[in-house]
N, C-alpha and C positions, 0 to 999 in steps of 0.2 A: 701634685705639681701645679703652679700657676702657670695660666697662662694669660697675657698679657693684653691689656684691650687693643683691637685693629690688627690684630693677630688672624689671620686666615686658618677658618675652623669648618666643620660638621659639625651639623646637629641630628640630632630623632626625636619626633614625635608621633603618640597615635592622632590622627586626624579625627577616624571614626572607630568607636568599639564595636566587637560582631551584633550588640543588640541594637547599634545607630545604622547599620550599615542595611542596605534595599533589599526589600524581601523576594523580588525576582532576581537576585546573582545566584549562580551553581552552589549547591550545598557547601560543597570544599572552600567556596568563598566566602560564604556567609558564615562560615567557624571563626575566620580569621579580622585581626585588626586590620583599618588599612593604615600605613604606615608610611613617613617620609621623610627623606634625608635630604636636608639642603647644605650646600655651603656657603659661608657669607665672612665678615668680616666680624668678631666681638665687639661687642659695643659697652664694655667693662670687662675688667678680671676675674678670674674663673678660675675655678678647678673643673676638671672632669667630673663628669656625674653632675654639676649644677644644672637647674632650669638657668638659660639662658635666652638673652637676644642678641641675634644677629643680622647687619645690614647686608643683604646680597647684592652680586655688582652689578642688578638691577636697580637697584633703592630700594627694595623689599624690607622690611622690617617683617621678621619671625622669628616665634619663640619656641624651644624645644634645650631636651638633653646634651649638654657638650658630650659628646663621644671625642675629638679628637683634635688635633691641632697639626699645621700642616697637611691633608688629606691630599690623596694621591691616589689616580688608574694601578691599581695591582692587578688586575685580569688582562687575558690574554686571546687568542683566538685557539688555542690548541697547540697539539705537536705535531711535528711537519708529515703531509701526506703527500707523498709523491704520485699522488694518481692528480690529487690540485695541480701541482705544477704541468704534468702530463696535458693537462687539460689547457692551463694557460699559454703553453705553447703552441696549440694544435691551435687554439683561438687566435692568435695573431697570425698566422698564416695562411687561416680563412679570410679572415679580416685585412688585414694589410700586405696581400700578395703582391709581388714587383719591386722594384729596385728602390723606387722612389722613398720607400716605408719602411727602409728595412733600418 
């Protein structure tokens, strides 16, 4: 699928491989790439999978992976606990005791 330049995109790249990467990080760190997603705007037309550039709506020019077009928050904080809310009410009337606050 093309995707169109000034089109609002993600991209990935590795920054560092495990053998660029500092030799005081935790083993489990130093195994891995380190890696980064930016979003920005394409700065010509694209398929997925291409090396691309992207302007971020800093002015940032970077280069990396188109992964995606459109990008969007899909995560979440969880499923509802009702000991959280328990708790958020007993806070506001520690907090904001009397008439005035309520």
């Amino acid at each position: 699928m093309k995707i169109n330049k000034g089109a609002w995109v993600r991209i990935h790249d590795i920054v560092l491989t495990p053998q660029e990467r500092a030799t005081n990080l935790p083993d489990d760190t130093k195994k891995v790439p380190l890696e980064m997603w930016v979003k920005g705007f394409l700065m010509e037309d694209a398929t997925i999978g291409e090396k691309v550039e992207i302007e971020t709506i800093t002015g940032r020019k970077v280069e990396g992976t188109l992964l995606e077009a459109n990008p969007y928050y899909d995560h979440d904080f969880g499923k509802f606990v009702p000991e959280i809310l328990e708790i958020g009410l007993q806070l506001r009337k520690i907090l904001w005791v009397g008439e005035n606050h309520e």
